[in-house]
C-alpha positions as a Markdown table, in Angstrom:
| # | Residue | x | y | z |
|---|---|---|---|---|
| 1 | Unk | -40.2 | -50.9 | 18.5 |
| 2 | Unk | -36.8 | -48.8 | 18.5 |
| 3 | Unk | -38.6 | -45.5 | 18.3 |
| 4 | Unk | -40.3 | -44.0 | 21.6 |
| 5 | Unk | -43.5 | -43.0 | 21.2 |
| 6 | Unk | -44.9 | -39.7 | 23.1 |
| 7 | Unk | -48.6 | -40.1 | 24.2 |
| 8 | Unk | -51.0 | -38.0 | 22.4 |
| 9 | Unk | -51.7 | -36.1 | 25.5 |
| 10 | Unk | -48.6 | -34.9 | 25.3 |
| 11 | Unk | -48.3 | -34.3 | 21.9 |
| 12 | Unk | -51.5 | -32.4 | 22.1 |
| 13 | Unk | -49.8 | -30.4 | 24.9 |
| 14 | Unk | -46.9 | -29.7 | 23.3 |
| 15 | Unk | -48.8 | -28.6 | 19.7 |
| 16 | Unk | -51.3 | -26.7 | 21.9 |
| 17 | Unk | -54.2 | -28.4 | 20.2 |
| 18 | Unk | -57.1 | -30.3 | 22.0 |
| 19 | Unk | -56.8 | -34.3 | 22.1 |
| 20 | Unk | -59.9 | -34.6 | 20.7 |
| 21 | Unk | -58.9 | -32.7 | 18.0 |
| 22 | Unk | -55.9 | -35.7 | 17.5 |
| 23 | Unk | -58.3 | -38.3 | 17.8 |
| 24 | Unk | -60.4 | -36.8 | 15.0 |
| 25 | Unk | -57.0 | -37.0 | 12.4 |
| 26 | Unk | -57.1 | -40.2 | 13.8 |
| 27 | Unk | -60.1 | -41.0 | 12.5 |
| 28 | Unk | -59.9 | -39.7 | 9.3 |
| 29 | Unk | -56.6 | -41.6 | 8.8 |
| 30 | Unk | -54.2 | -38.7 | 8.4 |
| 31 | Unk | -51.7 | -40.2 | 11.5 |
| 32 | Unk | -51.7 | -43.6 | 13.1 |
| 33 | Unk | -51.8 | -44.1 | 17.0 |
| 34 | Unk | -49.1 | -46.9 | 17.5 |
| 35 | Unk | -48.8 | -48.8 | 21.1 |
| 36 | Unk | -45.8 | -50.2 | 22.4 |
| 37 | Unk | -46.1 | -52.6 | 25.1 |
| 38 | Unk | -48.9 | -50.8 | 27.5 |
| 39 | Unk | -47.4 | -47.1 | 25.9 |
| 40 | Unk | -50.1 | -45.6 | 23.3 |
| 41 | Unk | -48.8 | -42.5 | 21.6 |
| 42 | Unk | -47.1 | -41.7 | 18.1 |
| 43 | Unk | -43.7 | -42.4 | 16.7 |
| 44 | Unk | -41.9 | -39.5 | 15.6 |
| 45 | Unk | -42.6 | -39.5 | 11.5 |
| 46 | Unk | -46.1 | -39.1 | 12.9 |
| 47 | Unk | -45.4 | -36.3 | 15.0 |
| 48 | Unk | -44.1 | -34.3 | 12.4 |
| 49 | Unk | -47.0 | -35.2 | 10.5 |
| 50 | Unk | -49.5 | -34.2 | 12.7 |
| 51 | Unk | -47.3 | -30.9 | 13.1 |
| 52 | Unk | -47.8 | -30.8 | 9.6 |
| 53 | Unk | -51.7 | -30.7 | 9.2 |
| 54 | Unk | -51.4 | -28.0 | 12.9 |
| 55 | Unk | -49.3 | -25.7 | 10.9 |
| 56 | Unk | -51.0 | -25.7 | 7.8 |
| 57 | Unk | -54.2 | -25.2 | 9.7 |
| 58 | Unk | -53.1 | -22.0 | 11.7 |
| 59 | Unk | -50.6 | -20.5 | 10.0 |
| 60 | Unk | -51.8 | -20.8 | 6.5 |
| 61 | Unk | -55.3 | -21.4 | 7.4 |
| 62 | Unk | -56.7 | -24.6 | 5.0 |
| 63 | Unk | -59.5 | -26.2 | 6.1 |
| 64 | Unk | -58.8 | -30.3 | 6.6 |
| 65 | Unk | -59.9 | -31.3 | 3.3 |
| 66 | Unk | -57.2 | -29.4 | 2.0 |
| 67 | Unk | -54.2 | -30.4 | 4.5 |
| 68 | Unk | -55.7 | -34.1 | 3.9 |
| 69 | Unk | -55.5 | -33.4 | -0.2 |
| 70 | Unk | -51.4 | -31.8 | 0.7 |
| 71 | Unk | -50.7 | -34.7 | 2.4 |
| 72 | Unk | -51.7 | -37.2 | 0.2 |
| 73 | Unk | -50.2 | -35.0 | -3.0 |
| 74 | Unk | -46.7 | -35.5 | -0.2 |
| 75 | Unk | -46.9 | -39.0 | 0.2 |
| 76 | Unk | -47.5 | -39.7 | -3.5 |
| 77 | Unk | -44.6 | -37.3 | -4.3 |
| 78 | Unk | -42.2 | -39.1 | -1.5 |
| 79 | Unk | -42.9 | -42.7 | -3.4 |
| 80 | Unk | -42.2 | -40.8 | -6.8 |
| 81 | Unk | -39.2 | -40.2 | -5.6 |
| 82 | Unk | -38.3 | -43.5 | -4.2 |
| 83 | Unk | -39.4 | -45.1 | -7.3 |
| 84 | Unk | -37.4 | -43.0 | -9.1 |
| 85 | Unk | -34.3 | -43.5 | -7.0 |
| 86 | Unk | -34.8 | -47.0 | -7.7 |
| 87 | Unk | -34.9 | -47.1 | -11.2 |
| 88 | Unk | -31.8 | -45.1 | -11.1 |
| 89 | Unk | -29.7 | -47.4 | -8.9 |
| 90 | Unk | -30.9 | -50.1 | -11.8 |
| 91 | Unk | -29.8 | -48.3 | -14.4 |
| 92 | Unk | -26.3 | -47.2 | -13.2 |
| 93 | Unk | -25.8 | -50.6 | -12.4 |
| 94 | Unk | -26.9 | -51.9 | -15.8 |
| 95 | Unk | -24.8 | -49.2 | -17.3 |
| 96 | Unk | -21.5 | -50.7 | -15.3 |
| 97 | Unk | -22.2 | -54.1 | -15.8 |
| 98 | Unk | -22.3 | -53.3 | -19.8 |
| 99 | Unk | -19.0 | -51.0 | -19.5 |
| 100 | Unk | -17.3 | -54.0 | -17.5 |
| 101 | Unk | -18.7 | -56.5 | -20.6 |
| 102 | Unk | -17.2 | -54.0 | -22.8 |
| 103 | Unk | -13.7 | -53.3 | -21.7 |
């Protein structure tokens, strides 16, 4: 893997939130515990993540239902996006193959 991973005590330490209290967005599949070679931690996307749910937890104070519900509403929103991007690309490059077949 090309990313480092940080170990979720660490992480913990450094968000000032219990482990335990990682292991429990672990298990309601909100981040992903990766391992590298003998390393167990997270990868950075899923340290910002988990920042994510921290931050919306005590500075804005939803419960985990709702940070789950934001979270999916993001993901879906992010593959909107790339979808869209997609069909973009396709369509400039439809509209430049047809100006080339026209000129």
């Amino acid at each position: 893997m090309s990313e480092s991973i940080i170990s979720r005590d660490e992480v913990a330490e450094k968000l000032r939130v219990s482990p335990r209290i990682l292991i429990r967005y672990e298990a309601r599949g909100l981040v992903h515990l990766v391992r590298e070679g003998t390393r167990e931690g997270y990868a950075p996307a899923e340290i910002r993540r988990i920042w994510t749910i921290v931050s919306c937890q005590r500075d804005l104070g939803i419960n985990l239902a709702g940070v789950e519900a934001i979270l999916k509403l993001r993901d879906h929103l992010g593959e909107v996006h790339r979808q869209l991007d997609g069909l973009a690309q396709e369509l400039r490059r439809l509209t430049e193959t047809e100006a080339e077949h026209d000129a």
